[in-house]
N, C-alpha and C positions, 0 to 999 in steps of 0.2 A: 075468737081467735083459736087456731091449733096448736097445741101444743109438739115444739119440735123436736125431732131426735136428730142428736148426733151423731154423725160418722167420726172418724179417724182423720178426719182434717181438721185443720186448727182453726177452727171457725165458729162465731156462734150468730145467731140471726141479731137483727134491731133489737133493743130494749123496749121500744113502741109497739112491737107483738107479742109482749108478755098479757097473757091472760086480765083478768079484774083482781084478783090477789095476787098477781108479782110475779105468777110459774110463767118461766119462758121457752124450757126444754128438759130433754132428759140425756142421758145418756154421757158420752165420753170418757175421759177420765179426770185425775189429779195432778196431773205431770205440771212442771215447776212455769212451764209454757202456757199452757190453756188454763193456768189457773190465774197469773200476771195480766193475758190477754182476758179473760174476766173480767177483774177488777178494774182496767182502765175503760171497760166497755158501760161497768157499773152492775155486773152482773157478779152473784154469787152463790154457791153452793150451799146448799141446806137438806139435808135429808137423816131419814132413817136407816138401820142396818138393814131392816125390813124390805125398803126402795130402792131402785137404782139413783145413781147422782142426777139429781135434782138442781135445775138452776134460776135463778130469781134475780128479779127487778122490779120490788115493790112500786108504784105508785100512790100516793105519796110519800116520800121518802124521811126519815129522821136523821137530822145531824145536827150537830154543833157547831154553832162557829168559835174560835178558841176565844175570842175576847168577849163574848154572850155566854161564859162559865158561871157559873151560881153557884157558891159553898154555903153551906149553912154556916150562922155562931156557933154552934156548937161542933163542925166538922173543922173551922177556923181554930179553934181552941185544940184540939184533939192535934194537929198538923203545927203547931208550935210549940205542942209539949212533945215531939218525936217520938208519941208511941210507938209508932211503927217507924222501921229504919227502913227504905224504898232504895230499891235497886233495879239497873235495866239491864235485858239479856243474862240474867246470871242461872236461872232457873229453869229455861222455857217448856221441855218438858216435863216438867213435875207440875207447870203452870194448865200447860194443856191437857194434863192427866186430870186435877183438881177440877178443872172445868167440868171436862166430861163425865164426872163423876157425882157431880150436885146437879140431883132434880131440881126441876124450876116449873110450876104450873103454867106456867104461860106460853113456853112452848112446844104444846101439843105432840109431847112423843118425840120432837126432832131434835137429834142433839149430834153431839161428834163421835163420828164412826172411829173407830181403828184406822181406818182406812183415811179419813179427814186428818188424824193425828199424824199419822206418821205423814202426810204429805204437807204441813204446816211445817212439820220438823228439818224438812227437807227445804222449806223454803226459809227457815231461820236461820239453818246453816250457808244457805245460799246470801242471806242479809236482806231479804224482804222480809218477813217476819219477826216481830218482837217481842219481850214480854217485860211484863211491869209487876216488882216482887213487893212483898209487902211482909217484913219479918215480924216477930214479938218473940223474943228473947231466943232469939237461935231459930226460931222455927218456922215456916213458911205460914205466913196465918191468913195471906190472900192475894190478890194478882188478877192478872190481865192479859189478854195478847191478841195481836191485830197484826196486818199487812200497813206496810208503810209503800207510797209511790208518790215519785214527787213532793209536792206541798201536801199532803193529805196522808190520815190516817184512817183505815178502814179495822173499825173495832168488830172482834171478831165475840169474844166472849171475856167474863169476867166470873171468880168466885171469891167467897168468903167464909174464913170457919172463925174469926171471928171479928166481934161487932167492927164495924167501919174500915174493916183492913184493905176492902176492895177500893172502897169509897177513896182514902187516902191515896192508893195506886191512881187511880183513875182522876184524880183532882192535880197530879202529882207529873203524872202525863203530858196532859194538858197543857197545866202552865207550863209546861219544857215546849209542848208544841208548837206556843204563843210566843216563846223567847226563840224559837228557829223559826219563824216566821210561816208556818204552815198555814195554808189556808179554809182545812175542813177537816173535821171527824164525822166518819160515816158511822150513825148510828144503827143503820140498816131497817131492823126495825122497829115501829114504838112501843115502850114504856115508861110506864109512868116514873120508874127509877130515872130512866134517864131527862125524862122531862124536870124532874125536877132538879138538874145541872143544868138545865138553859139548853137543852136539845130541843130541835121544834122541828115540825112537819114542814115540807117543801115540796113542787111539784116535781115528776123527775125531769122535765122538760127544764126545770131549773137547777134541780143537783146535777143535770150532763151541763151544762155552761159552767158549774163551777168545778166539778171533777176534772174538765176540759183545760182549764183554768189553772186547776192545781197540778196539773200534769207537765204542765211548763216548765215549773220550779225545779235546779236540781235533786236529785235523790239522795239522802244521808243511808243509803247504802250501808253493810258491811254492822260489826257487832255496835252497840249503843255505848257508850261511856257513863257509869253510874256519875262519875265524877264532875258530871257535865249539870247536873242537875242542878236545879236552885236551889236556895235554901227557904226555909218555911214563912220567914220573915218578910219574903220577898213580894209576897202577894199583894 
């Protein structure tokens, strides 16, 4: 298959003619438009500072469904003693700064441009974008953030400076997900971290019927309410 380039119209080709790894074009921009029109097509941006923007639709896909959540005993235990005090929207970029800022072996060089960031920012202040804060005693110790549409949450990236701070966030998410009735988290792509939450591989011929699906549902739009969240007992 070829790989496509964009022009300046708001369009991108089938997800069905993305290459054998997931590339399905190149080019366009960030804009708060062709980035929404992405993610309901199942497509998403991944690139280098090095590349032009890069966009992808892996085959097989990773995701979670929220009530196939797996916590460890010991991450169970950690989330009843409220080491970490979780909050939503209150940090977003200090979240997506922390992100782009922790190497990860696993993926190969690609991470968040300047250029990614500040257009996530733009999309958080618009109320598609979220993040998920994870404190230890005053200080930002780990978090998360993703695109929210419809029923579905498209996890974009997570850090951690320290042990389980992310894990916490991200377990914490979830079950908020589960109690608003969402129907998917896009893992995008897989690792073994998130497999071990109960993320599993699916064809993308089957995450478009559920992305499809989850797009039905209305949007919780607009900032997140920490206050809304469960409490740890609740699991």
């Amino acid at each position: 298959m070829p790989v496509f380039r964009l022009t300046d119209d708001l369009i991108f080709p089938s997800p069905d003619l993305s290459e054998e790894d997931g590339l399905l074009c190149v080019g366009g921009d960030l804009s708060e438009e062709r980035l929404l029109l992405a993610y309901s097509m199942g497509i998403f941006p991944w690139y280098s500072e090095e590349s032009p923007i890069l966009w992808w639709s892996p085959d097989p896909r990773l995701v979670l469904f929220p009530h196939e959540l797996k916590v460890s005993r010991s991450l169970k235990q950690t989330l009843r003693k409220n080491v970490f005090k979780v909050t939503l929207d209150t940090a977003f970029p200090e979240v997506i700064a922390n992100c782009g800022a922790i190497e990860r072996k696993e993926d190969k060089g690609t991470w968040i441009t300047a250029e990614m960031a500040d257009a996530y920012i733009r999309l958080h202040r618009a109320g598609f974008a979220h993040s998920v804060e994870s404190w230890y005693d005053g200080e930002l110790a780990g978090g998360l953030y993703g695109v929210s549409m419809g029923g579905i949450f498209f996890g974009e990236s997570m850090f951690s400076k320290k042990n389980n701070a992310s894990k916490v966030a991200f377990v914490t998410l979830v079950r908020q997900l589960a109690k608003w009735n969402f129907k998917l988290v896009d893992c995008q792509v897989t690792t073994q971290h998130l497999i071990n939450f109960g993320a599993r591989e699916i064809p993308r011929s089957e995450f478009m019927r559920h992305l499809n699906d989850a797009l039905r549902v209305p949007s919780r739009n607009g900032l997140w309410q920490t206050k809304e969240l469960a409490a740890p007992d609740d699991m």
